[in-house]
C-alpha positions in Angstrom: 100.2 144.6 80.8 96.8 145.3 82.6 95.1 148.1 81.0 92.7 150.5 82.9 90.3 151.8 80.3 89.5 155.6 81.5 86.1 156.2 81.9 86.3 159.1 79.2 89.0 159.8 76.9 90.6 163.0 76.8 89.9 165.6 74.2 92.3 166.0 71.3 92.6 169.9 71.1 96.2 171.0 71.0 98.0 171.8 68.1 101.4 173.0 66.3 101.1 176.8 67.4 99.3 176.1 71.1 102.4 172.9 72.0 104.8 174.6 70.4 104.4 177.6 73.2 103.4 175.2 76.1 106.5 173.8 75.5 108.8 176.8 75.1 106.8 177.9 77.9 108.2 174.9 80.2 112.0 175.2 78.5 112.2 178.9 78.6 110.5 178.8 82.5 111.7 181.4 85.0 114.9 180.0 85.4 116.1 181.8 82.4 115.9 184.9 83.9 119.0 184.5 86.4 120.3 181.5 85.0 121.5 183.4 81.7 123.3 185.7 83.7 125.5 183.2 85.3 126.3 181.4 82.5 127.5 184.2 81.1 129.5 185.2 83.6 131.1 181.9 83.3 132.0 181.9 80.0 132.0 185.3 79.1 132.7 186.4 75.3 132.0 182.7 74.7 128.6 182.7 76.3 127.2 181.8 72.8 129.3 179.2 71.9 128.4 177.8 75.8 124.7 178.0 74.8 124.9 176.0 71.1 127.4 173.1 72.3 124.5 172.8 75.4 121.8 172.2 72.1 124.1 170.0 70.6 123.7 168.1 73.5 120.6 168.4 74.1 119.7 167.7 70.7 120.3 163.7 70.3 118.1 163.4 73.2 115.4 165.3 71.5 115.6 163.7 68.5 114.9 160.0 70.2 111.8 161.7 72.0 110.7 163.0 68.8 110.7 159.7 67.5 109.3 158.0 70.8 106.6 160.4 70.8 105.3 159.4 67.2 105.7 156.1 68.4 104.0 156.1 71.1 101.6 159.1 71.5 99.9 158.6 74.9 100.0 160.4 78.2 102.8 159.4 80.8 105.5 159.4 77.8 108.6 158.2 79.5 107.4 155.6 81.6 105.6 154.0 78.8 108.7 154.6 76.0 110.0 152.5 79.2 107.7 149.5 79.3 107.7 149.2 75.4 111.5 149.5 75.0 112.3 146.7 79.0 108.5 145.8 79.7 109.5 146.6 83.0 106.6 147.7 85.2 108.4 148.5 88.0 111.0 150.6 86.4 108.3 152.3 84.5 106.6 152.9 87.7 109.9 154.6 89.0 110.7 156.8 86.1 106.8 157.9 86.0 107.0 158.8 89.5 110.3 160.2 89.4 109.0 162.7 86.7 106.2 163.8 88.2 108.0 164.2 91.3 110.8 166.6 89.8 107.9 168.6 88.1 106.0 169.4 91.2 109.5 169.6 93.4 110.3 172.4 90.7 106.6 173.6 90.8 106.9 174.3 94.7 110.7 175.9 94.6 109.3 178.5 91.9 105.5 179.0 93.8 107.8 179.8 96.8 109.8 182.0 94.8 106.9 184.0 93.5 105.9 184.8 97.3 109.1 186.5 97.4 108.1 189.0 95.0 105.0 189.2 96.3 106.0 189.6 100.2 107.9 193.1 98.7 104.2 194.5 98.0 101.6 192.8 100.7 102.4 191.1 103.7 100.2 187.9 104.3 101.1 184.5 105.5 103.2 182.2 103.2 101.0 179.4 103.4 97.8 181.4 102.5 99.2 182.9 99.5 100.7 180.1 97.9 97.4 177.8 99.1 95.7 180.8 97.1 98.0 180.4 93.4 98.1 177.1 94.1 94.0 176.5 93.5 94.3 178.9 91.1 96.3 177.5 88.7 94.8 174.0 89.7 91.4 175.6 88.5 92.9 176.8 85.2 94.4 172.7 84.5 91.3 171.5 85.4 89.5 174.4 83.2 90.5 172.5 79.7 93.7 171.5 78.0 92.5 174.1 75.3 92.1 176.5 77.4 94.8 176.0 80.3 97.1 175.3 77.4 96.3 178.6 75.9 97.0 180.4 78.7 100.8 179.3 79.2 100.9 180.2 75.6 99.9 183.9 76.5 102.1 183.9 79.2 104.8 182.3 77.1 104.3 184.8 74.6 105.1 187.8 77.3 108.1 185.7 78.8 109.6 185.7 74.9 108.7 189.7 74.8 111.1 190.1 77.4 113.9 188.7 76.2 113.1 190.3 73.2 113.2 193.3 74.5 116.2 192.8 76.2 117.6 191.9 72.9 116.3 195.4 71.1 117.1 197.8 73.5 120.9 195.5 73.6 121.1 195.8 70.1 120.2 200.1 69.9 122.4 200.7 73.1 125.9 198.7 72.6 128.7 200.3 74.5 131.6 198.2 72.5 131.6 195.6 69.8 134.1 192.7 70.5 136.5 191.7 67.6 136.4 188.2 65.3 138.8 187.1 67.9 136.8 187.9 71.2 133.9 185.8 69.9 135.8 182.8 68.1 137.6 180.6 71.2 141.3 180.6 70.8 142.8 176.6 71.4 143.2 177.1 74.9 142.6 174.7 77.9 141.3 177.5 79.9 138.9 178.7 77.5 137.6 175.7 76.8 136.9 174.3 80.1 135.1 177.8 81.0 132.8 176.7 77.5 132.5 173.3 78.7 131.4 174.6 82.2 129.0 177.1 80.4 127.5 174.6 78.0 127.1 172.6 81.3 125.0 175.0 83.2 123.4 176.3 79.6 121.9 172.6 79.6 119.5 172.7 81.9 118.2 175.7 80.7 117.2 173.9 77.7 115.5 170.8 80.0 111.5 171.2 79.4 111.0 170.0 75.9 110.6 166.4 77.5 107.4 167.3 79.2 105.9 168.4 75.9 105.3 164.6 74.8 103.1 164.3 78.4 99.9 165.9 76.9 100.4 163.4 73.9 97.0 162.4 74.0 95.7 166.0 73.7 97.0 166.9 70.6 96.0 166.5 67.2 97.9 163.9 64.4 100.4 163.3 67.4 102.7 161.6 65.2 103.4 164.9 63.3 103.0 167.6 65.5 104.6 165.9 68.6 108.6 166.0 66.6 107.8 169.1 65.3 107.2 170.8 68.4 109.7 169.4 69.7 112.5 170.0 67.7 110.8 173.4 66.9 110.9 174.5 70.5 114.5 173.7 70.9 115.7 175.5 67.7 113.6 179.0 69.1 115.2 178.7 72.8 118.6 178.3 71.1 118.0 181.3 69.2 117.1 183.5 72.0 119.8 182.4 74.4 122.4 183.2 71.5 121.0 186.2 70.9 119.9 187.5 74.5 124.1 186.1 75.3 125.5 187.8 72.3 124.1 191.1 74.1 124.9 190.8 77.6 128.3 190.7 76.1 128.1 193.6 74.0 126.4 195.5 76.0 128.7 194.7 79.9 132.3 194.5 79.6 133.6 191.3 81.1 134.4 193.7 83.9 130.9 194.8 85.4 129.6 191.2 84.6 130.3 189.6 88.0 129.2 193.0 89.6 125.7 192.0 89.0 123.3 188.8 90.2 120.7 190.1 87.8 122.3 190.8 84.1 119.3 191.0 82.1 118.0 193.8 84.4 121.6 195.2 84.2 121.3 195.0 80.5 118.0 196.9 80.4 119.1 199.9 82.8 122.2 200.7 81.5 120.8 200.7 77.6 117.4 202.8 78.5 118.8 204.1 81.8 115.4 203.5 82.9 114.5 200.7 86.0 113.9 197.3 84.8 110.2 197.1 86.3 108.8 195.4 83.2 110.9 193.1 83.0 110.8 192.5 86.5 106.9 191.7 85.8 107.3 189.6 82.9 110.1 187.7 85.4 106.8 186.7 88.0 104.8 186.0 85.3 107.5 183.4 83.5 107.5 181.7 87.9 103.7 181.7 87.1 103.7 179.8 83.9 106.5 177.4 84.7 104.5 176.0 88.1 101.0 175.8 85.2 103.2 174.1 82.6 104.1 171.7 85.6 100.6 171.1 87.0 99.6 169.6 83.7 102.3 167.7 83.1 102.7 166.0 86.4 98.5 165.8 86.4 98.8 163.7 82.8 101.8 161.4 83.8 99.6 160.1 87.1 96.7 159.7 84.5 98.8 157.7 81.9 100.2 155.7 84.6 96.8 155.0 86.5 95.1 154.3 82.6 98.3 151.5 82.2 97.2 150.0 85.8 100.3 151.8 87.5 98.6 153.7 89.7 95.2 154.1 91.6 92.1 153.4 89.1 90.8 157.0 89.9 92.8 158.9 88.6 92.7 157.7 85.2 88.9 159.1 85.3 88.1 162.1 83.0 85.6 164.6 84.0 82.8 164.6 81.2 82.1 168.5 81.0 86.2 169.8 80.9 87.5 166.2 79.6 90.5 166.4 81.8 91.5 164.4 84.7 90.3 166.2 87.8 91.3 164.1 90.2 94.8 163.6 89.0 95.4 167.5 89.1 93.8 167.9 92.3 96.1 165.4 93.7 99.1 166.9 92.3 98.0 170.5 93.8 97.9 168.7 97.1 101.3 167.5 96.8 103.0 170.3 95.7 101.5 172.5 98.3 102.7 169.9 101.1 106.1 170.2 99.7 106.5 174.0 99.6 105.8 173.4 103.6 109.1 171.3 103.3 111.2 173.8 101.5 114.1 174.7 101.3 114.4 171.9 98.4 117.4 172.9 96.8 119.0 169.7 97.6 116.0 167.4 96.4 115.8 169.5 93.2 119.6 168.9 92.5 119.2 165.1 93.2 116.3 165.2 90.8 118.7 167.2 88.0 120.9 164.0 88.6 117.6 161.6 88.1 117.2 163.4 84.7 120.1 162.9 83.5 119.6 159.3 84.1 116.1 158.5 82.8 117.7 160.3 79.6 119.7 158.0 79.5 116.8 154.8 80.3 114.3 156.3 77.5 117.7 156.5 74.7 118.3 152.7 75.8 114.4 151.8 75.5 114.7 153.1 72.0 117.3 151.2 71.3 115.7 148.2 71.9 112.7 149.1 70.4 114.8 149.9 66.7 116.7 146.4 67.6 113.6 144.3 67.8 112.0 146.4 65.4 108.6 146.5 67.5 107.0 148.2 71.1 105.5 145.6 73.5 102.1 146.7 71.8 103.2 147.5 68.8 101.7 150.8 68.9 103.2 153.1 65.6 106.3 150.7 65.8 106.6 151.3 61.9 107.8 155.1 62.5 111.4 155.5 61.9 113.0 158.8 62.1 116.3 158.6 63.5 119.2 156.3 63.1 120.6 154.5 65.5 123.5 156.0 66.8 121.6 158.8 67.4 120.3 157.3 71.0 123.7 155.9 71.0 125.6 158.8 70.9 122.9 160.9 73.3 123.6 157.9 76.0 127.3 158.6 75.8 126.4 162.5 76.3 124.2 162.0 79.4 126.3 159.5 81.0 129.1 162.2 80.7 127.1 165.1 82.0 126.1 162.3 84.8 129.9 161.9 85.6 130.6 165.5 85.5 128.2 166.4 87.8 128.4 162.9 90.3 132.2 164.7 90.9 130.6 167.7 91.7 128.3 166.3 94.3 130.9 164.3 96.0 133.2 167.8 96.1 
């Protein structure tokens, strides 16, 4: 495999606390804010039991990147796990690409989304206020991964406060406390299919810990801190989708729950009685951290790919003063500004949900290979073991059914 050898080498800065945020940061996202709400509405009473079977899911898949990531702990994660597990450069290429290009499609659907908060309070032109965030948080990436990193930990940090708070206020204001039998799903086909179509939707609100092992080369003893983060960052989003679930439900009757598009707000006015401004803010914020989150991920997959020889030499070049690749970020600023001209992208960005399913599925099989002939192409950390087998095994069998499920719902 042709190696380009980066001018400069980036700066190993990140650890547990600072990755364990960025990648909550990219999970949690501002998604979570409406998405919740649906899913309960959905499942109802059995919201919670949606959001665990949706970890369980998620979890095998997590548990083959934890290992992959120890393995392997360089920038552009999934398209080398690829070329270590088929030494394929062209499908490497493709899932590389493919990443970067569902990162910055979701980077310009939520930049676009912030202008609609923003168009409430100032009228300007669309294209000048989201050229305007756009360089912005291109400056911060380009800043330092210390320091850009930081901030999506402080803005992390204030998206967790407000489900927190939602949580508190939840908890002090409960109009009605459902009974053992409420919570615990009888044996019924109907109640189990609303679950199943809960846990379905609850999935991608868990999608995000993948990114985490992009910035590989950032952090410090990668082959520790990248699993734990991880697996760290999926356990604290499970807790506060149970928990922010377990309240809607206590706190809306099943009732009033399709009366609203917003039930986290709902939650908050009818338990303070008070307008849910804050948590309004904290909701732009969240759009604001997800498209930074996504700048640096997509920025470190064209780096990894261009310091493998998959892309243009360039932009595996490190700037000396912020040792980060400048080039790379500007490039991906560029593109995701060109596609917010393009929007609406609602049917790209549910083609790309489909894509992610599938390279789940490609990085399980690479690890597979990789345990069978118990070595990487480079043999790069091949002595890490930390899952069994059947662990990628079984998360290929749970993506190709979510990649069923949802191939019938595109052909509906």
């Amino acid at each position: 495999m042709p190696h380009v050898k980066p001018s400069r080498k980036l700066r190993r800065e990140i650890g547990l606390f600072l990755l364990l945020f960025y990648g909550l940061g990219n999970i949690l996202g501002a998604g979570i804010y409406v998405l919740i709400g649906d899913i309960v509405k959905i499942s109802g009473y059995y919201a919670p039991v949606s959001f665990l079977i949706a970890c369980i899911v998620v979890l095998f898949t997590a548990l083959s990147y934890a290992e992959l990531s120890a393995r392997f702990p360089q920038s552009a994660g999934e398209a080398l796990y690829i070329w270590e597990g088929f030494g394929s450069r062209w499908l490497s290429r493709v899932v590389g690409l493919t990443i970067a290009l569902g990162g910055m499609l979701s980077t310009a659907t939520i930049v676009t989304g912030f202008y609609d908060y923003f168009s409430l309070f100032f009228t300007l032109p669309k294209e000048i206020v989201i050229f305007v965030i756009l360089t912005l948080l291109v400056l911060i990436a380009v800043w330092g991964i210390k320091e850009s990193v930081t901030i999506a930990a402080i803005l992390t940090f204030v998206e967790i406060f407000g489900l927190l708070m939602v949580i508190y206020v939840g908890v002090e204001h409960t109009s009605h406390f459902p009974d053992v039998s409420q919570i615990v799903p009888p044996v019924d086909a109907g109640v189990i299919n609303a679950i199943l179509l809960g846990a379905f939707l609850a999935f991608y609100a868990f999608l995000g810990f993948e990114d985490i092992v992009n910035i590989a080369e950032e952090v410090k003893t990668p082959a520790k801190t990248m699993p734990r983060a991880i697996l760290l960052a999926l356990v604290v989003a499970t807790l506060l989708y149970v928990g922010v679930a377990f309240v809607i439900i206590l706190v809306i009757p099943p009732d009033e729950m399709h009366q609203s598009s917003a039930l986290l707000a709902q939650v908050y006015e009818k338990a303070t009685g008070e307008k849910a401004t804050i948590l309004s803010m904290i909701g732009m914020l969240a759009v604001i951290n997800g498209a930074l989150v996504q700048i640096i991920m997509a920025s470190r997959i064209f780096y990894g790919m261009a310091a493998n020889g998959w892309l243009f030499r360039f932009l595996a070049k490190v700037n000396p003063v912020t040792h980060t690749p400048i080039a790379a970020t500007i490039m991906t600023g560029i593109v995701i500004f060109l596609l917010t001209l393009w929007l609406p992208l609602l049917t790209l960005a549910q083609y790309t949900s489909f894509l992610t399913f599938l390279i789940f599925t490609v990085v399980n099989g690479a690890l597979i290979r990789i345990k069978l002939q118990k070595r990487g192409r480079n043999n790069i950390k091949n002595d890490i073991k930390m899952v069994p087998l059947w662990i990628p095994v079984i998360a290929i069998v749970l993506n190709l059914i979510m990649l069923t499920v949802q191939i019938m719902d595109i052909v509906k």
